[in-house]
N, C-alpha and C positions, 0 to 999 in steps of 0.2 A: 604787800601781797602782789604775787607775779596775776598779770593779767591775762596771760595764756597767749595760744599760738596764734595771731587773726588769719583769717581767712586764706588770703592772698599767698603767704607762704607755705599755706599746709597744699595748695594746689599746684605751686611752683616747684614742691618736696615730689608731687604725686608721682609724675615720669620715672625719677630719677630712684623713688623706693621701687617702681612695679620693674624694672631694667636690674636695677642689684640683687631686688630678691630672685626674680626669674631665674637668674646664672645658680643657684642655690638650692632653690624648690619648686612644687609646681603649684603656680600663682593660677587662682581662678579671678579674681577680684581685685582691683585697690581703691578703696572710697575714700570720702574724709566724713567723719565723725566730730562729733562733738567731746573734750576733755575737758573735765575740770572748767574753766572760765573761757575755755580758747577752743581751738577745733585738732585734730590731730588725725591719722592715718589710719585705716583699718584694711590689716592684708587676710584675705579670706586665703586659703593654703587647701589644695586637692588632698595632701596625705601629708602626714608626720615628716618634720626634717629628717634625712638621714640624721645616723647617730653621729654626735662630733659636730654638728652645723650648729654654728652660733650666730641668727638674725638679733640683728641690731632694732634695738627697741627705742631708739630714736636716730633721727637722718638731718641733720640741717638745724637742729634745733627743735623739728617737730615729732611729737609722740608716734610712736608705732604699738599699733594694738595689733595683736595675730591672732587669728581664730582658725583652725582647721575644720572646715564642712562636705568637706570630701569634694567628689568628683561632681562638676555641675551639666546636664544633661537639658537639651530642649523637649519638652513633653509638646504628643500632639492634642489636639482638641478632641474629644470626644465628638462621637455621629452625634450629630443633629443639634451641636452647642454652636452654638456665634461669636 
């Protein structure tokens, strides 16, 4: 049984997924996540690929999980919150 992706690689993968996907779609996010035994990629996505884009579900050897959550926005504080 494969031991999965450690650490070190899936962070060394991070640049290099958020720079390929960018040219592609429109990237809010790239964390790393936990797969299986190992750690792997998660690309949060503003909106749906155009149609015809085909993002790579793995980069380097490490897993790529995609989640579309739309557009990410800073909200303010509400008066009289801390």
């Amino acid at each position: 049984m494969s031991k999965g992706t450690d650490i070190e690689k899936a962070r060394a993968a991070k640049k290099k997924v958020f720079s390929l996907f960018a040219d592609l779609v429109q990237v809010t996010d790239v964390g790393i996540t936990r797969v299986d035994e190992g750690y792997g990629l998660k690309v949060n996505l503003g909106e749906q690929p155009p149609e015809g884009v085909q993002l790579p579900q793995q980069v380097d050897g490490v897993p790529v999980l995609i989640e579309v959550v739309g557009r990410i926005v800073k909200r303010g504080l509400e008066p009289g919150k801390a």
